[in-house]
C-alpha positions in Angstrom: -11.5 -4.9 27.2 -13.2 -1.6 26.7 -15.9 -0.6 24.2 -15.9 -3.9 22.9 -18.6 -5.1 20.1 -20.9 -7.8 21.5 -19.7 -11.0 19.5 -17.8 -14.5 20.9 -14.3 -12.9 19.9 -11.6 -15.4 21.6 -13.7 -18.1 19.3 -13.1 -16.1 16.4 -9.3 -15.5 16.9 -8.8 -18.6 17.2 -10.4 -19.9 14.0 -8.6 -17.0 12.4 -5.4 -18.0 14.2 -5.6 -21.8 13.2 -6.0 -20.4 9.7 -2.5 -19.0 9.8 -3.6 -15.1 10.0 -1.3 -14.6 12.0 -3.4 -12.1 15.4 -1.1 -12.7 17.7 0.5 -9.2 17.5 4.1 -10.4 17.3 6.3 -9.6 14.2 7.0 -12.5 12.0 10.4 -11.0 10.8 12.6 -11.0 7.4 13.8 -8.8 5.0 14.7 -10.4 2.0 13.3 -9.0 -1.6 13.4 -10.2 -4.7 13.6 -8.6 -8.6 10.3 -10.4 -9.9 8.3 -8.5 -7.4 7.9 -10.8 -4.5 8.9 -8.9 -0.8 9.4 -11.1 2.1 8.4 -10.3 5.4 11.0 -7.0 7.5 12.7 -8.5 9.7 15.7 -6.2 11.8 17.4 -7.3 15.1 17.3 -3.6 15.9 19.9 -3.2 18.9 18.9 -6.7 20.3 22.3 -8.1 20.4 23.9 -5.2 22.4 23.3 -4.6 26.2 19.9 -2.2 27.6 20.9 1.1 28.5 18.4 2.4 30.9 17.2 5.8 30.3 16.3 8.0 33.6 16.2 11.2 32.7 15.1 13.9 30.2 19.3 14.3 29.6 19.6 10.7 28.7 17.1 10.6 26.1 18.0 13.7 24.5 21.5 12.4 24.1 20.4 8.9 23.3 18.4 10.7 20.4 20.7 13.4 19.5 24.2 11.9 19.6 23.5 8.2 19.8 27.0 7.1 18.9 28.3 8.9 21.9 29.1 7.7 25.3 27.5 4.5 26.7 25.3 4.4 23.4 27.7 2.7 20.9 25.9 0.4 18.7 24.3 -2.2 18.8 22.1 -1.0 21.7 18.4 -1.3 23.4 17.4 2.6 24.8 14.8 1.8 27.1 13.2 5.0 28.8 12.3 4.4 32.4 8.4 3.4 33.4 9.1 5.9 36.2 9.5 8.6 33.6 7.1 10.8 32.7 7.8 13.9 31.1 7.9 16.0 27.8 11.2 15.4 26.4 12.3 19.1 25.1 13.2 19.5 21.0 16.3 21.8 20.7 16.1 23.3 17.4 15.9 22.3 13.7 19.3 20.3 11.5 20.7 17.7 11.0 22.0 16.7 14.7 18.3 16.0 16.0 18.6 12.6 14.6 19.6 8.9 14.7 21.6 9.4 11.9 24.5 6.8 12.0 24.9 3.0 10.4 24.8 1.1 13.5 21.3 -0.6 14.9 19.1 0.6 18.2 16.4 -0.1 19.6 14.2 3.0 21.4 11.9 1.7 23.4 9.4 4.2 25.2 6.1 4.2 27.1 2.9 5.4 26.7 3.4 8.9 29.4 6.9 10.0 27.8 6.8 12.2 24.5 9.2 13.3 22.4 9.8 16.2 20.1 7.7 19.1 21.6 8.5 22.1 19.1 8.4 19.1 16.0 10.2 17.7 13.3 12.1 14.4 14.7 14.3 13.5 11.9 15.6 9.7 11.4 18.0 8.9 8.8 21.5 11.1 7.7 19.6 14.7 6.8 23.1 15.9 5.1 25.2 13.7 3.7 24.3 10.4 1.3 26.9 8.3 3.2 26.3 6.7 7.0 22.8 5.5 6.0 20.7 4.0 8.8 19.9 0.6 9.0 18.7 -1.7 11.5 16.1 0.6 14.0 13.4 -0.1 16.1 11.2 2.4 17.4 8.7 0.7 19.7 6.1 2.7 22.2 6.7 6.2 21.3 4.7 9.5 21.3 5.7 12.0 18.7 4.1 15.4 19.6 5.2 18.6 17.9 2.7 21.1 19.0 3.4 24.4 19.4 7.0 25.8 19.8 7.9 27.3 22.8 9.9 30.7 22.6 12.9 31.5 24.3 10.9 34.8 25.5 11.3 35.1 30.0 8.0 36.9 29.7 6.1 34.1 28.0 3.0 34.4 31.2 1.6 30.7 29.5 2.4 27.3 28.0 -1.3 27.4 27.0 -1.0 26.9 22.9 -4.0 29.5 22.3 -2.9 32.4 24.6 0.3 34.8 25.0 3.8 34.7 23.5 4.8 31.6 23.3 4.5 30.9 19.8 5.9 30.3 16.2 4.7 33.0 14.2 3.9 33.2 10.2 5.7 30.8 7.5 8.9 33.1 7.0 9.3 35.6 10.1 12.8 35.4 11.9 13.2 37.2 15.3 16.8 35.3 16.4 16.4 36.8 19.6 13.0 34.7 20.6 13.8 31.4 18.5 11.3 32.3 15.6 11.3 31.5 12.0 10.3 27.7 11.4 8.0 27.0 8.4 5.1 25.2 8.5 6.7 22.6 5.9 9.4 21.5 9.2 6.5 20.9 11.2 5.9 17.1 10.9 6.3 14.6 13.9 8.6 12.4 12.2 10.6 12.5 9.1 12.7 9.7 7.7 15.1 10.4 5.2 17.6 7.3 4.6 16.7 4.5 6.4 16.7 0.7 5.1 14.8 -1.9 7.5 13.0 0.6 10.1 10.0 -0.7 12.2 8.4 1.7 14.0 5.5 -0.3 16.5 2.6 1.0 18.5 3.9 4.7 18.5 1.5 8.0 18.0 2.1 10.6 15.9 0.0 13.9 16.4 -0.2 17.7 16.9 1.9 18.6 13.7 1.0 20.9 10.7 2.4 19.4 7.5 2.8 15.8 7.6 2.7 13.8 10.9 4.6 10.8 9.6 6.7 11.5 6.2 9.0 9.2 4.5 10.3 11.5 1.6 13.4 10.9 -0.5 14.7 14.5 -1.2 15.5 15.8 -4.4 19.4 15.8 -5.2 19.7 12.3 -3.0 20.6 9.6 -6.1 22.1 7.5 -3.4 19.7 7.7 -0.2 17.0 5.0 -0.1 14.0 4.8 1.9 13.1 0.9 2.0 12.1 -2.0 4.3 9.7 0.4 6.2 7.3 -1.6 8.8 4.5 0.9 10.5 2.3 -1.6 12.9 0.1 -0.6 15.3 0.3 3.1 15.7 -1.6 5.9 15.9 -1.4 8.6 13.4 -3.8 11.5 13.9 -5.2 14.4 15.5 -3.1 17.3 13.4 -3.5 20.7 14.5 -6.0 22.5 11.5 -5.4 26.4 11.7 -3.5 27.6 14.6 -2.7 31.1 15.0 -0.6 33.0 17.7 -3.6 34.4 19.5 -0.9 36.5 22.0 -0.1 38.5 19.3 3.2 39.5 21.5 4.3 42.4 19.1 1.0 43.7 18.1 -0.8 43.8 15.2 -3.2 40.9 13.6 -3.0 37.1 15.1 -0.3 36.0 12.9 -0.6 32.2 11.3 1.6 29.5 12.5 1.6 28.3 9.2 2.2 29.8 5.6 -0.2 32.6 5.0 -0.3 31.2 1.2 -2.3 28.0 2.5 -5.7 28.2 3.0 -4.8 26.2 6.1 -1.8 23.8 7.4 -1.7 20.7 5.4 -2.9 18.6 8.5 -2.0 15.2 6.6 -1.4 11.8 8.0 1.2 9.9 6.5 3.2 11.0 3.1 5.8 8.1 1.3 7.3 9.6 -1.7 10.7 9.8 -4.0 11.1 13.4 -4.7 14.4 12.5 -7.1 12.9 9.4 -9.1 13.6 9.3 -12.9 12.6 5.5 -14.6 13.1 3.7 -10.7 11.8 4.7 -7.6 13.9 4.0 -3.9 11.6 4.4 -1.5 9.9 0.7 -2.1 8.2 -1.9 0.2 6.9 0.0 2.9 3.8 -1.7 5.1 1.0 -0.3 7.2 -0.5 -2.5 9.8 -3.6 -2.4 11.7 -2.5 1.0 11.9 -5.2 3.8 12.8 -5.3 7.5 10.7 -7.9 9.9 12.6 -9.1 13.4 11.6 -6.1 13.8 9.0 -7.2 16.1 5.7 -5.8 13.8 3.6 -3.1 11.2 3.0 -3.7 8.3 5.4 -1.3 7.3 3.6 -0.4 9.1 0.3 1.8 7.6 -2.5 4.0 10.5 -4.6 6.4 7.9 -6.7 6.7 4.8 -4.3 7.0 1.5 -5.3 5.3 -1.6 -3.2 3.9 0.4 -0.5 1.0 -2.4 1.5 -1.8 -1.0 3.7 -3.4 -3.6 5.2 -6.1 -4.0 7.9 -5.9 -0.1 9.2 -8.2 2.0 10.3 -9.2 5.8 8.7 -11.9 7.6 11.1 -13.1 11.0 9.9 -10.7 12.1 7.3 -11.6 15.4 5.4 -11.5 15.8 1.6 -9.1 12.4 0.8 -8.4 9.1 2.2 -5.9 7.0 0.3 -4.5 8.3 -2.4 -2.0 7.8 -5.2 -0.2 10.9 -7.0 2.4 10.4 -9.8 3.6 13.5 -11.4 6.0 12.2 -13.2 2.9 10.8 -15.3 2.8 14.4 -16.5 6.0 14.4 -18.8 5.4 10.1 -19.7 8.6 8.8 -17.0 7.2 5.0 -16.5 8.1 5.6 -12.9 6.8 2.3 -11.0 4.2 3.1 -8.1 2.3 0.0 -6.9 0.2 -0.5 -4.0 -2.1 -2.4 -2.6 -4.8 -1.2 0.0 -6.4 -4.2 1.7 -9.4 -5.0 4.2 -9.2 -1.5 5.7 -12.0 0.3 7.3 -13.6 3.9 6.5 -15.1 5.3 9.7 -16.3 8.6 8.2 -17.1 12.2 10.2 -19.1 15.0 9.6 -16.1 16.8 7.3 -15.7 13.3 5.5 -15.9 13.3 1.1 -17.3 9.9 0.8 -16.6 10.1 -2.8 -12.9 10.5 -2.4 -11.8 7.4 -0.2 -9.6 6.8 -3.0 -8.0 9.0 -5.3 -5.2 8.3 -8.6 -4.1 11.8 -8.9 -2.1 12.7 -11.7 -1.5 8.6 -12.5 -1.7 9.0 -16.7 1.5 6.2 -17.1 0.5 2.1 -17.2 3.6 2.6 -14.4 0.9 2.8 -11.9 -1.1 -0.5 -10.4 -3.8 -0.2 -7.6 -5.1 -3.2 -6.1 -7.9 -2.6 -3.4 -9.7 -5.0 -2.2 -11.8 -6.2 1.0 -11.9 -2.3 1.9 -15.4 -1.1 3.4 -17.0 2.2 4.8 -18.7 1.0 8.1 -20.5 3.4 10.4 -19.7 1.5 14.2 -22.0 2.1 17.1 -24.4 0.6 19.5 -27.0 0.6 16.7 -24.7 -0.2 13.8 -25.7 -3.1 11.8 -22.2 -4.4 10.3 -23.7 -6.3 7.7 -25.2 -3.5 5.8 -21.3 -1.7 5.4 -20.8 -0.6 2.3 -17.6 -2.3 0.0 -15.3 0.1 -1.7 -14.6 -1.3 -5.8 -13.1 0.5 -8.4 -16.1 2.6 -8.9 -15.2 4.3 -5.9 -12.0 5.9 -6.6 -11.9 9.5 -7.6 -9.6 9.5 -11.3 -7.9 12.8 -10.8 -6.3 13.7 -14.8 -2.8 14.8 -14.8 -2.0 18.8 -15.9 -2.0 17.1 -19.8 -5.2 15.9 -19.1 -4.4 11.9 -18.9 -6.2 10.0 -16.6 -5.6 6.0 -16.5 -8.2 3.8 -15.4 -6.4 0.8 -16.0 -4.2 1.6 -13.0 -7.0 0.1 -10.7 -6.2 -3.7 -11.4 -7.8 -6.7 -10.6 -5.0 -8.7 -9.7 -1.9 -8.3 -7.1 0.7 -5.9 -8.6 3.6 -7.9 -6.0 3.7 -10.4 -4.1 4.2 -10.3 -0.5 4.3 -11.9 2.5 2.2 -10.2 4.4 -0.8 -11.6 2.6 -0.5 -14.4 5.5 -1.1 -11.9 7.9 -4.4 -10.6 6.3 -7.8 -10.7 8.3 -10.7 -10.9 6.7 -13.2 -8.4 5.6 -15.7 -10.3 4.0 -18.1 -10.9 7.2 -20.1 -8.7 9.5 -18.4 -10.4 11.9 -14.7 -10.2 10.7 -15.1 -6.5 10.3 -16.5 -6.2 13.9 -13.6 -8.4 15.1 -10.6 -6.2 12.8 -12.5 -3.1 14.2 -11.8 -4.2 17.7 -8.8 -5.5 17.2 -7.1 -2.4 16.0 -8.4 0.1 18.4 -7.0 -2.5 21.4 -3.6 -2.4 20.0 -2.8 0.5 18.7 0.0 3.1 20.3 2.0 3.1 23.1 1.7 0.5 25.1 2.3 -0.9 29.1 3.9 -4.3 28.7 3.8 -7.6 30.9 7.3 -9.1 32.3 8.0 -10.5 28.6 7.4 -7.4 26.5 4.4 -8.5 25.8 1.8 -5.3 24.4 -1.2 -5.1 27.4 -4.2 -4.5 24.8 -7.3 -2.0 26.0 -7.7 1.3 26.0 -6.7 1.8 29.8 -3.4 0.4 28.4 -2.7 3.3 26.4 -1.2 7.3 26.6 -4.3 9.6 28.2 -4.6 10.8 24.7 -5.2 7.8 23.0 -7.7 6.7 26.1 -9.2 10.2 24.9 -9.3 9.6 21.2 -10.3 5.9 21.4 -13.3 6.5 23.5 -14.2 9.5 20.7 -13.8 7.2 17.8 -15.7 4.4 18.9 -18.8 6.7 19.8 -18.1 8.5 16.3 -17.4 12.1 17.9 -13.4 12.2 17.4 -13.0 15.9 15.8 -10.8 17.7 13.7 -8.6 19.8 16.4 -7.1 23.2 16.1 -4.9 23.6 19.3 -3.4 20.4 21.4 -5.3 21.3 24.2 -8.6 20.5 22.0 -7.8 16.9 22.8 -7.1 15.6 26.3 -3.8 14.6 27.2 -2.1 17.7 26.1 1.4 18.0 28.2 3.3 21.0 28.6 
C-alpha cells in the first residue's frame, strides 16, 4: 500500500487478530441494549433481504433518495449506484422530501467517483412528523459534498466556487427568482434526525459550513430518537472556512455565505446532541470507528446531551481551537441529564492552527450526570523522521475544564473507570506501543472512505482505492501539510 510506515505489519495483524481485536474490517453486527449500561454490538440487515436495484443514472438516484418508497424501490431494498457512474448527483432544494424518511430498511451503496448533495444538507430520518421513524439503513461508500449552491441564474459565466454569480449569498437574503436565501446553519453534509440502527461505512463528508455530519434531536421532538448509530471508516473533513460570493452579481461588497454575525462558518466535524432532553437523553449509543476528522474547527466529535456515545481508534489531523469535546448545558440549571463517553486509543495529528491544550474539552459539564473516560489517546507527529516512541499520551491533565455560565466546573466527570459497557471493547487496537500506534495509523488511512470493492464486497484498502479527493487529502496528511480550506476547489477533486 501507499505511504506505509516501515514495520513487519501482516505479523502484527495477525498477533492482534489471534487476540480477538477484531482488524479484519468486517462488521460484527447486533443491536441489543440493556438498562444496566451494557450496549451490544449494531447490528441491521439494512435492505439485505430485498432484491438490488441497480442505479444508472443521475434520475435513479435522486428518486431512490428523494422518494424511496416509490416505484421499483419498496422496501426492503439494496440501491446500488452503477461503477460506470460518475457524476455529481444535483440537490433540489431544502424540506422534508430530500430524505429517506420512511420505516422500511435500504441499503445505498455508492462508489468512490459518485457524490451526492451538491448545494448541501442531505437529511435522513422523518424531518416533520414524529411518526414513520427510520430504522434499519445502510449507507456504505458515499461522498457527501455540499459546496457551494448553484443559482438558478442563465447568466452564471462559471461553476468556479470563487468567481461570478453562482452563489448563496449572506445568512438571511431571499431573491426567489435566483434560488437564494439558505442559512449557513442548513449547510451540513448530512443530518440525521430520527433514525434507530443506522450504519453509515467508509463514506466522506466535506465542503459544508456548519456541521459536516450532525445527529441532532430537535427541540419539540419528545418521541424522535436518534440511537444505534455506527460511523466506521469515513472520512469527515475538509469544511469550507470563510467563503464569500466573490462575483458580487448585484453589486456592492462580497457578501458572506455564511451569517455575517459569525466571525466565520462553524466549519465543525461531527455534532451528536439531544436539543429536547429534560432528566433522559435519546440520542444514546452512537460509535465512531477508525474514523478520520481533518482540518475541522472543532467537534471531531462533539457531545451536547448524548448518552454512550464511543470513539474508538479514529484519527483527528490538524483541528483548530478544539478536538473532542463534551458540552452539557443543562448543567447550568442542575438537570442530571446523563452524557457518557468514552474516547479510546485515538490519535492527534496536530497542524499549524492546532490548540494543543484543548484536545479535550468538558464545557459547561457542572452535574456528576457527566462521565469521561479517555484512555490509550496520544498526540503523535508521523513522518519520515518521526520517532513514535516519543508520542505524547493524553490523561486527565489534558482536558480543558470549561465552567458552566454559574461558574461550576466538575472535574470528577473525567473518571478512571468505564462509564458503560460495550462490546466494542473487543474490537479495540492498541495504543500502548510505538508499534501499535504506527500500525492503527496505517490502518485507518488505508480504509477510510469510499471504497472500489473485489467480487465479494470486499473494501480494496490504499490510497489509489479511494475518491481523487481522498488520494488528495491522504497524501497531505501523511506528509503533515493537509490545510484548512476556504473554497472546494482548494482541495483536489473538486467536481462541478
Amino acid at each position: 500500500m501507499e505511504g506505509r510506515m516501515n514495520i513487519d505489519r501482516r505479523a502484527f495483524l495477525g498477533r492482534c487478530a489471534a487476540a480477538g481485536l477484531g482488524l479484519s474490517g468486517a462488521v460484527t453486527l447486533d443491536v441489543a441494549t440493556s438498562a444496566q449500561g451494557s450496549f451490544g454490538l449494531i447490528q441491521t440487515p439494512g435492505g439485505s433481504m430485498g432484491p438490488t436495484v441497480p442505479l444508472n443514472n443521475l434520475t435513479a438516484v435522486n428518486a431512490a433518495w428523494f422518494a424511496p418508497n416509490s416505484g421499483d424501490t419498496a422496501r426492503p431494498v439494496v440501491l446500488k449506484i452503477a461503477s460506470s457512474l460518475t457524476a455529481v448527483v444535483p440537490y433540489h432544494g431544502l424540506g422534508s422530501v430530500n430524505a429517506f424518511s420512511s420505516v422500511g430498511s435500504v441499503t445505498l451503496m455508492g462508489h468512490p467517483d459518485v457524490i451526492l448533495g451538491t448545494g448541501g444538507n442531505r437529511k435522513l430520518g422523518n424531518v416533520s412528523s414524529d411518526a414513520g421513524k427510520l430504522s434499519d439503513v445502510i449507507l456504505q461508500d458515499l461522498n457527501f459534498y455540499p459546496g457551494v449552491d448553484p443559482i438558478a441564474d442563465p447568466a452564471a459565466p462559471t461553476n468556479d466556487s470563487r468567481s461570478g454569480t453562482d452563489q448563496m449569498p449572506f445568512f438571511g437574503a431571499t431573491e426567489p427568482t435566483e434560488g437564494w436565501g439558505q442559512t449557513f446553519q442548513n449547510r451540513d453534509a448530512l443530518h440525521v434526525y430520527h433514525v434507530e440502527r443506522l450504519i453509515m461505512r467508509n463514506c466522506t463528508f466535506a465542503y459544508g459550513i456548519d456541521e459536516l455530519l450532525e445527529m441532532f434531536r430537535q427541540q419539540g421532538n419528545n418521541n424522535r430518537v436518534i440511537k444505534n448509530v455506527l460511523v466506521e471508516d469515513c472520512f469527515i473533513g475538509l469544511p469550507l472556512r470563510n467563503p464569500t460570493d466573490q462575483g458580487v452579481p448585484h453589486g456592492g461588497a462580497p457578501r458572506l455565505l455564511h451569517d455575517p454575525a459569525e466571525n466565520q462558518p462553524h466549519n465543525f466535524g461531527g455534532l451528536l446532541a439531544d436539543g429536547d432532553a429534560t432528566n433522559d437523553t435519546k440520542v444514546q449509543n452512537i460509535v465512531f470507528r477508525r474514523c478520520v476528522f481533518a482540518s475541522n474547527s472543532r467537534r471531531n466529535p462533539a457531545l451536547g446531551i448524548a448518552d454512550a456515545v464511543t470513539v474508538d481508534n479514529c484519527l483527528v489531523v490538524h483541528w483548530g481551537s478544539w478536538g473532542m469535546t463534551i458540552r452539557n448545558p443543562k448543567s447550568d440549571i442542575g438537570i442530571p441529564v446523563p452524557t457518557r463517553a468514552m474516547f479510546r486509543n485515538n490519535l492527534f495529528q496536530p497542524g499549524p492552527l492546532s490548540n494543543l491544550g484543548t484536545v479535550f474539552g468538558l464545557i459547561r459539564c457542572g452535574t456528576t450526570a457527566t462521565k469521561l473516560f479517555i484512555p490509550g489517546n496520544y498526540v503523535i507527529s508521523p513522518g519520515d523522521d518521526n520517532d513514535w516512541a516519543n508520542d505524547d499520551l493524553l490523561g486527565s491533565g489534558d482536558v480543558d475544564l470549561q465552567p458552566s455560565s454559574g461558574g461550576v466546573s466538575n472535574p470528577n466527570a473525567i473518571v478512571s473507570t468505564p462509564p458503560y459497557e460495550t462490546a466494542y471493547t473487543a474490537m479495540l487496537m492498541p495504543t500502548s506501543t510505538a508499534e501499535a500506534r504506527q500500525t492503527l495509523y496505517n490502518d485507518i488511512l488505508d480504509r477510510v472512505g469510499p471504497r472500489w470493492r473485489d467480487g465479494d464486497g470486499n473494501p480494496l484498502l490504499g490510497d489509489s482505492n479511494t475518491s481523487v479527493l481522498l488520494q488528495w487529502a491522504l497524501l497531505k496528511i501523511r506528509d503533515g501539510s493537509i490545510p484548512h480550506i476556504t473554497f472546494p476547489e482548494d482541495a483536489t477533486g473538486y467536481t462541478t
